[in-house]
N, C-alpha and C positions, 0 to 999 in steps of 0.2 A: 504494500500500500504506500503510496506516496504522499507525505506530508507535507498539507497547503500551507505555504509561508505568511506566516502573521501579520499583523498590519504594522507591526513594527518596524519588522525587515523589509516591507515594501515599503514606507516613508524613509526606514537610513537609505536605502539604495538610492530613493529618489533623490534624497538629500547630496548624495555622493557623486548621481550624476551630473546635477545642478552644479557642482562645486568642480568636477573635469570640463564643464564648457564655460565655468568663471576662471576658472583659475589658470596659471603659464601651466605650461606642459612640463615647465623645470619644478614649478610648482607639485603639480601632479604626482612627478616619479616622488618627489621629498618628503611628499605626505604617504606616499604607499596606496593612492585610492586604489589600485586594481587588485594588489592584492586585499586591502580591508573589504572587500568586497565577501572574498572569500572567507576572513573572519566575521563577518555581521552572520554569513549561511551560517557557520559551527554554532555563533551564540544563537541564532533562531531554532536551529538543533535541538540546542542542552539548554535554553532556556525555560521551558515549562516546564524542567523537573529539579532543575537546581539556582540555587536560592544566592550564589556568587552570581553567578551571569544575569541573573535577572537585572542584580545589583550593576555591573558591569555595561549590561544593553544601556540603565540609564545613564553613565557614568558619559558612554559612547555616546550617544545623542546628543547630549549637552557640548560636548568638544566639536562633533559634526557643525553644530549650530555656529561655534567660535567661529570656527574655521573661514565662514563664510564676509566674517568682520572685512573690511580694508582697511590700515594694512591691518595682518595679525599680529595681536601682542605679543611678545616675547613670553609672559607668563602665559596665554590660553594655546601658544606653541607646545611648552613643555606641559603643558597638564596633558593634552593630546597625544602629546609622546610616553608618556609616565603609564595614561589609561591605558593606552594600545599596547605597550609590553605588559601592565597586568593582564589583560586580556588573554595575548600571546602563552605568559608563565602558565595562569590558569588554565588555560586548554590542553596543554603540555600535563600537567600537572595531575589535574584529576580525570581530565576527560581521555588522556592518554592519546592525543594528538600529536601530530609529528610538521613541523614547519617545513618548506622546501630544502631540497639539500642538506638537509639532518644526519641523513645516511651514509648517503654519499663522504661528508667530513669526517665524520666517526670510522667506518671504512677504510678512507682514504689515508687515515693515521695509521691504523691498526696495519692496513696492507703494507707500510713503507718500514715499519718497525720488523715485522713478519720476515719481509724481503729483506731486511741489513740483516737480517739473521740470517737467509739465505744465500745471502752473497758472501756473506763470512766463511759457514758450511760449503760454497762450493771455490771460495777464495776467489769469485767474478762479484764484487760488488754492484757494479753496473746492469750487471745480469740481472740478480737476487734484487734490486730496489727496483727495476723495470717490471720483473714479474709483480713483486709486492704491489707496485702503484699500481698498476691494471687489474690484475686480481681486486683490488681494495677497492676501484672505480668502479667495477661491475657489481659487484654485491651489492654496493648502496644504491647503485642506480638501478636493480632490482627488488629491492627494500623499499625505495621510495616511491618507485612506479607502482608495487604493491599495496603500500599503505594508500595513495590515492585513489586507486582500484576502489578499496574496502571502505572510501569513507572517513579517513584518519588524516588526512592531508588537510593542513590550514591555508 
């Protein structure tokens, strides 16, 4: 069954698109609208059963509203910044969400550390860190294509 997004999530969107044809496009990327996009869905998600995001949808609204000011203050800037990684933490956190590229870096560590072991073991470091980083790049970049698959991608 597909769940109809609330009236909420259709006024922030509208709010967000309103704010991509006011605002620069330098603008745009600095405020993150396309991906917040993608966090307003998660908190329309896990909003009607958790009592953080409810908290948080309002928290969001009210900075969406800042947003719109000319210019933007310095303090309704960082409060918009402050909400949107709590936001961020919290979906991470309890809803066990995974942001872009999470995998992939996690991975990509793990594979390089892996491979200096293997380049040691086979005395081609070069070797052993090229495998590692490939190996480590494919994992997460099937981790992360998975967890959006499922749902879990912010």
């Amino acid at each position: 069954m597909i769940k109809q997004p609330s009236d909420w999530y259709q006024a922030s969107i509208e709010t967000v698109t309103n704010l991509e044809t006011t605002l620069s496009p330098k603008e745009v990327k600095k405020y993150r609208l396309k991906w917040l996009e993608t966090v307003l869905y998660q908190m329309d998600n896990f909003g009607q059963n958790c009592e953080d995001c409810s908290m948080f949808r309002h928290a969001l609204t009210a900075c969406l509203k800042t947003l719109g000011n000319k210019p933007v203050a310095k303090t309704d800037e960082e409060s918009y910044f402050n909400t949107l990684n709590g936001v961020v933490i919290h979906l991470q956190s309890k809803h066990k969400l995974t942001p872009p590229g999470e995998n992939i870096g996690i991975w990509l560590a793990l594979g390089l550390a892996l491979g200096a072991g293997l380049g040691f073991v086979l005395s081609n470091m070069a070797t052993g860190i090229a495998i590692g980083l490939v190996t480590g790049l494919v994992i997460g970049a099937i981790l992360d294509i998975a967890a959006r698959k499922q749902g879990r991608g912010i």
